[in-house]
Steps between C-alpha positions, in 0.01 A plus 500: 500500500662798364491838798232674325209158513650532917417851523200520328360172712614680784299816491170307366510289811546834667213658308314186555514406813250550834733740676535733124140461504394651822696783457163649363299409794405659793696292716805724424320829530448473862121659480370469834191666629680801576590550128181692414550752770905591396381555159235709654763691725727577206281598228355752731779738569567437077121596421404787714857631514491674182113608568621684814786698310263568256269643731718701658629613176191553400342714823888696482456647156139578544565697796795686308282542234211670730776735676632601170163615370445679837793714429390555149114626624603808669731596178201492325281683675758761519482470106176559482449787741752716287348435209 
């Protein structure tokens, strides 16, 4: 048998055999009934993160926005009264 027959019936047995096959299962994945609850825990920070910067974004520019037109209402008025 010539080293590539060995290598090739090597890595089919591999691919083959039970161990190979329960790579897929949920043996190896360690899911316990806490699982459900750490994916909870870390998709929360992840998902309401970004939705509290953007809030805060969000109420920071609008109150910007409001003090910047308050400046710019007496400078009208002004405007107006001279002409």
């Amino acid at each position: 048998m010539n080293k590539h027959a060995l290598v090739f019936n090597a890595v089919l047995l591999l691919v083959l055999s039970d161990s190979a096959l329960a790579l897929d299962s949920y043996r190896y994945l360690h899911v316990t009934i806490d699982t459900p609850w750490l994916i909870f825990l870390f998709l929360l920070p992840t998902v309401l993160g970004p939705l509290i910067v953007m809030a805060i974004l969000y109420w920071y520019f609008a109150m910007r926005k409001r003090k910047k037109s308050a400046e710019e209402i007496p400078e009208k008025v002004v405007e107006a009264e001279r002409g």
